[in-house]
N, C-alpha and C positions, 0 to 999 in steps of 0.2 A: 512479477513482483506483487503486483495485485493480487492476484489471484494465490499466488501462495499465503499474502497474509490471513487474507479470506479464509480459506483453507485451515490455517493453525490457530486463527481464532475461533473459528465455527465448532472448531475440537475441543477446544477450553470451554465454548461457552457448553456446549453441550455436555459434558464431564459437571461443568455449574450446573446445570438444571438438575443432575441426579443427587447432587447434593442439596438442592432446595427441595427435592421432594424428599428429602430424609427430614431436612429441616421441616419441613411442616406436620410430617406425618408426628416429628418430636413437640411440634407446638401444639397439634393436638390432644397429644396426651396430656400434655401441660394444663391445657385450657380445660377439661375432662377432672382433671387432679385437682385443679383449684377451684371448680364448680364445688365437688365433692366437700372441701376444705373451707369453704365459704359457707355451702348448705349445714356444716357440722358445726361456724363458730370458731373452726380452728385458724383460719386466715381470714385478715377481713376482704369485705367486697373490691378494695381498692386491686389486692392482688390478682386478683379471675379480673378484672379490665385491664390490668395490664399484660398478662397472660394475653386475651383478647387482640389487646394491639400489637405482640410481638408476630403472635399469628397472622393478625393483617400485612404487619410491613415484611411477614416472609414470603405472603400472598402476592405482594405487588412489585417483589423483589422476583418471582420464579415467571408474573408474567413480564418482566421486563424484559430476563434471559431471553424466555420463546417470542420475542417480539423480535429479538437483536437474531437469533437464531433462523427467525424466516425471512429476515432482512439478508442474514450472510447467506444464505442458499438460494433467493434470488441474484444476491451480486455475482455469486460463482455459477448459475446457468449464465447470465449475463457474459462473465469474463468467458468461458469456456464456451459457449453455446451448446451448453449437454440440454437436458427437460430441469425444473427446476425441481431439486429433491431428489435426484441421481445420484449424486457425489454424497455416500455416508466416508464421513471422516474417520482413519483408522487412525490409532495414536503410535502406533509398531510404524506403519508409513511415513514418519516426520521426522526425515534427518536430524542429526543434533545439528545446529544452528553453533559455528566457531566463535568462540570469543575473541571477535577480534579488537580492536584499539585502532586509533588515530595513529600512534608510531608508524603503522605499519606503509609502506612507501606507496602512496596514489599511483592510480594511472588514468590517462585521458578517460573519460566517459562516454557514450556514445552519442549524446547531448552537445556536449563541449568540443568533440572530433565534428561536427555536425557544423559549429557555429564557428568553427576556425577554418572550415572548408568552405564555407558561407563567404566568411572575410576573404579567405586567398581567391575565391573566386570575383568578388567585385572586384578587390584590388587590379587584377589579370585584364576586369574589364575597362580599368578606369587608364592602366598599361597603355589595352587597345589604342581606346578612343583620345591619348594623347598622342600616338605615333599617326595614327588618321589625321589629324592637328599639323600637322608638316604641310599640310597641303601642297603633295608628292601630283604629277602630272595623274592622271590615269588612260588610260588605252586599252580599248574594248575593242572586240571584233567578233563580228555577226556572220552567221552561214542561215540562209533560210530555205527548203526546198518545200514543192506544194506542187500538187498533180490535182489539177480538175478533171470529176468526172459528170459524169452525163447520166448516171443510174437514178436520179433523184430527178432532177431537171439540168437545163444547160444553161449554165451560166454562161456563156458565150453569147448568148442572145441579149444581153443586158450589153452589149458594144459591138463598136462599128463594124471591127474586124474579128477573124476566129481566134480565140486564143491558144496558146501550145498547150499541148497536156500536160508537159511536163516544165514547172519553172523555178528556176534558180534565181539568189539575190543574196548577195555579199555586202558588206560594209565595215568601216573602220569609225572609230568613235575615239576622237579626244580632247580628254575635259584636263584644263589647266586653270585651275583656282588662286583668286584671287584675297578674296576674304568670305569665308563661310560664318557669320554671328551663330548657324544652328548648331556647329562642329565645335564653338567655344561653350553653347550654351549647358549642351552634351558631356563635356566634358567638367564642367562643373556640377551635372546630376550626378555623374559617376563618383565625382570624389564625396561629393556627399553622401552617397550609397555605400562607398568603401568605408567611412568612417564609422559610419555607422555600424556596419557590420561589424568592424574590429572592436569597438565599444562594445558590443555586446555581446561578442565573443571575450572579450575581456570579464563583463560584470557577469557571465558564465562560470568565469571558472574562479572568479571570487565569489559566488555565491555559493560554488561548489565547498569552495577553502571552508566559508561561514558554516556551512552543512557539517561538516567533517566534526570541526570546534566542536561546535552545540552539540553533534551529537553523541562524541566524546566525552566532552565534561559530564552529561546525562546518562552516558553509560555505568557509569560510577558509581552517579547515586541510586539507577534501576539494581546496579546489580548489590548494595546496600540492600536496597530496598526488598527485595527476592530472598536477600538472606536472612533478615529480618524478621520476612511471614515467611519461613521455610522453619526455625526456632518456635514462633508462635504458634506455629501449628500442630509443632512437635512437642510443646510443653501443654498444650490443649489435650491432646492424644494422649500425656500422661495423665492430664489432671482427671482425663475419663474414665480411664483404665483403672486411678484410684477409687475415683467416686464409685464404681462399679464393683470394685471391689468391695468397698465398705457397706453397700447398697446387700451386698451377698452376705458380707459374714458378721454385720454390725462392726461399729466403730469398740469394741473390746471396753469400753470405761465402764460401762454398767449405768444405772442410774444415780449411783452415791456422789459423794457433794464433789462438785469440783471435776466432774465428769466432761468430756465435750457431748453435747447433745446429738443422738442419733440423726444423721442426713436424711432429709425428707424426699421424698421422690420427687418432687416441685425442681431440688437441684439436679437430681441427675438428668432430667429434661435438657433444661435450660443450659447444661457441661456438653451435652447433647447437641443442642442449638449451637452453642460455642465453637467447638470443636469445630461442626461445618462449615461452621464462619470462618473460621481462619482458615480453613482450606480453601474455599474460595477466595479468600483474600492470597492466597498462595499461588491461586491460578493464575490470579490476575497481576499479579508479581511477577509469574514467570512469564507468561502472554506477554506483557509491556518491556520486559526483558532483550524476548527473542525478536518483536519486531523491531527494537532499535538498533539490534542484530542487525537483522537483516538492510537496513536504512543505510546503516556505517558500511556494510559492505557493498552495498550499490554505490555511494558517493564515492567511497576509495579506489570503484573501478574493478573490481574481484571478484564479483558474483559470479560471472562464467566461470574463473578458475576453479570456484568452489565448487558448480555443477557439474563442470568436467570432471572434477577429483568424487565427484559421486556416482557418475556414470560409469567411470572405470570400476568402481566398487563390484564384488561379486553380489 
């Protein structure tokens, strides 16, 4: 689970940085255009320093990516033990991710099968050591055989007589109890041990339930949220495609009164800027999306099902 979010993130973030390098190289032109337009009069100085600082915060926006970026390819040698920087992420490689929902019917976890075999197993012990508690007779019986030899030294010589080389010894052994304090004591660890366990095989799999909740209702709003900059980005993409046009054939009003004013190359940058901005914000929509994905389908118990139903995939 680790290692796949690593994995789908490492993708996103990496698809982000070639978008931040589009963003800058657009902030540079920016910053280039408004030198230009400031040294002429035509904008004042305030605009080229702001220009300046879009440039900066796209600066410390693309090393933030490659920061988070050698972060996720250390965690994935780490998770996987490949060399680190092995694993390039292909985006054709990343199953779609099922939308699933809380409806969908739980199964035990391997966690909660864990902490309920936990409990059956004290309980089992605490069974034992209350039937031990009858203080039933017991009866033992011993066989013991032992051949002395003489290759080392003779232990014959350590007494009076020679002894046989070869010697047998039998016995019967029976214990009838009266009152054991360690056999009650014991048995008061165990049930304390059983409770315990069942308690937290309990607050397991209500914690599991709480998981499910949160991250159902969350599913909702991520998947709001993904639709939301998936529009933004798409009404971005137009508004470039306009500007870009107008940037080619002029805005048709001419200079006569009541005309809209020819778009200056300062906007189509900054629609530029924009534009990538909300793709990235789309990434990170869809990213926060599919690992809740992924989250809801571990808590509900399915994740095998889902990798079975991709390994039978041709």
């Amino acid at each position: 689970m680790d290692a796949s979010s690593a994995y789908i993130e490492l993708d996103a973030v990496n698809r982000e940085l070639e978008a931040a390098h589009e963003q800058e190289q657009s902030a540079a032109r920016l910053v280039a255009i408004e030198q230009q337009r400031a040294e002429a009069g035509v904008d004042p100085l305030s605009a080229l320093l702001q220009a300046q600082l879009t440039s900066a915060q796209l600066k410390l926006s693309r090393l933030h990516l490659e920061t988070r970026a050698a972060t996720l390819a250390e965690q994935l040698a780490t998770l996987t033990g490949l060399p680190v920087g092995s694993i390039a992420p292909d985006h054709a490689s990343i199953p779609e991710i099922p939308a699933v929902s809380g409806d969908l019917k739980p199964t035990p976890t391997a966690g909660i099968e864990s902490a309920q075999q936990q409990a059956l197993s004290r309980q089992r012990q605490t069974q034992g050591d209350r039937e031990h508690l009858w203080l039933l007779p017991e009866v033992g019986f011993g066989l013991l055989y032992n051949r002395n030899t003489t290759l080392l030294n003779n232990v014959s010589s350590y007494f009076r007589g020679q002894l046989p080389v070869n010697n047998f010894s039998t016995g019967f052994s029976i214990k009838v109890p009266i009152f054991d304090p360690g056999l009650h004591a014991k048995l008061r660890e165990s049930n304390a041990d059983a409770l315990r366990a069942r308690v937290e095989a309990e607050q397991a799999q209500q914690q599991n339930d709480v998981q499910i909740a949160q991250l159902s209702a969350s599913l909702r709003e991520l998947e709001a949220q993904e639709e939301i900059a998936s529009l933004k980005q798409q009404i971005a993409g137009e508004q470039l495609k306009s500007v870009q046009a107008q940037m080619e054939s002029g805005n048709g009003a001419g200079n006569g009164p009541g005309g809209a004013p020819q778009i200056s190359p300062t906007v189509e940058q900054q629609t530029r800027i924009d534009e990538r901005q909300n793709y990235v914000d789309s990434l990170d929509a869809g990213l926060n999306l599919n690992k809740a994905r992924l989250n809801l389908l571990r808590a509900l118990g399915h994740m095998q099902d889902w990798l079975d139903e991709l390994h039978q995939k041709p």
